[in-house]
C-alpha positions as CSV (number, residue, x, y, z in Angstrom):
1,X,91.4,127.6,104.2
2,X,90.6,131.1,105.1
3,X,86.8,132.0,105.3
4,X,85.5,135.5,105.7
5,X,81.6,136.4,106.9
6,X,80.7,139.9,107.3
7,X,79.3,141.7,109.9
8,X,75.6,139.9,111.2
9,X,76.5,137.0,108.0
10,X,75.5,134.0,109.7
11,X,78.3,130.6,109.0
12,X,75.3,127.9,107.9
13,X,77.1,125.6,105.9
14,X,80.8,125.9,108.4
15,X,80.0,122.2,110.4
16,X,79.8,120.7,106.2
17,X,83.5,123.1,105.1
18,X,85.1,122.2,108.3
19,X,84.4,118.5,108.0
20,X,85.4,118.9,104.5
21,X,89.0,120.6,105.6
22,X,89.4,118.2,107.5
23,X,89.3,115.3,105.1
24,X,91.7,117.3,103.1
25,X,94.1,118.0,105.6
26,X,93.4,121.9,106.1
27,X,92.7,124.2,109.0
28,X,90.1,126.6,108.5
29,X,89.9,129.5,109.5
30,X,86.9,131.8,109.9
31,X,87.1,135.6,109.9
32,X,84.0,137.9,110.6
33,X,84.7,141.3,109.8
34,X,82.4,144.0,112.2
35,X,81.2,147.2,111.1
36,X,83.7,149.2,110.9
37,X,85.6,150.0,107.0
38,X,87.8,147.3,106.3
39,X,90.1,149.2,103.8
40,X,90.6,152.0,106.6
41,X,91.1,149.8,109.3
42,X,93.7,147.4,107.8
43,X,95.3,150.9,106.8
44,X,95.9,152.5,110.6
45,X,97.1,148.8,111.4
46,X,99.5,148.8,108.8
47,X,100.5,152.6,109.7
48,X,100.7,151.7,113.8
49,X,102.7,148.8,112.9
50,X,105.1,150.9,110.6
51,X,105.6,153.3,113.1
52,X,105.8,150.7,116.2
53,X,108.4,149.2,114.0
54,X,110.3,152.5,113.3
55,X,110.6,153.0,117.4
56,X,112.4,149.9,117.8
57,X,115.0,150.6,115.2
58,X,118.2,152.3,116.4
């Protein structure tokens, strides 16, 4: 299960999801986003890895 808190959100409740995941047989996994745009940052990462991946290709 994928979890995501934004910048300064506070988890209260994660102790009660993770013990539920685990019952179920999940992982969880908590993301907390910081400050900076998220639709601009995933963007440059997708753009550095493009390019990283064009440098490597003969």
């Amino acid at each position: 299960m994928e979890i995501w808190l934004r910048g300064g959100e506070e988890g209260a409740g994660l102790r009660e999801l993770y013990a539920r995941c685990r019952e179920r047989g999940y992982l969880a996994a908590v993301y907390r986003s910081g400050t900076g745009d998220l639709t601009d940052l995933t963007a440059a990462l997708l753009l550095h890895n493009r390019r990283a991946l064009a440098a490597r290709e003969p």
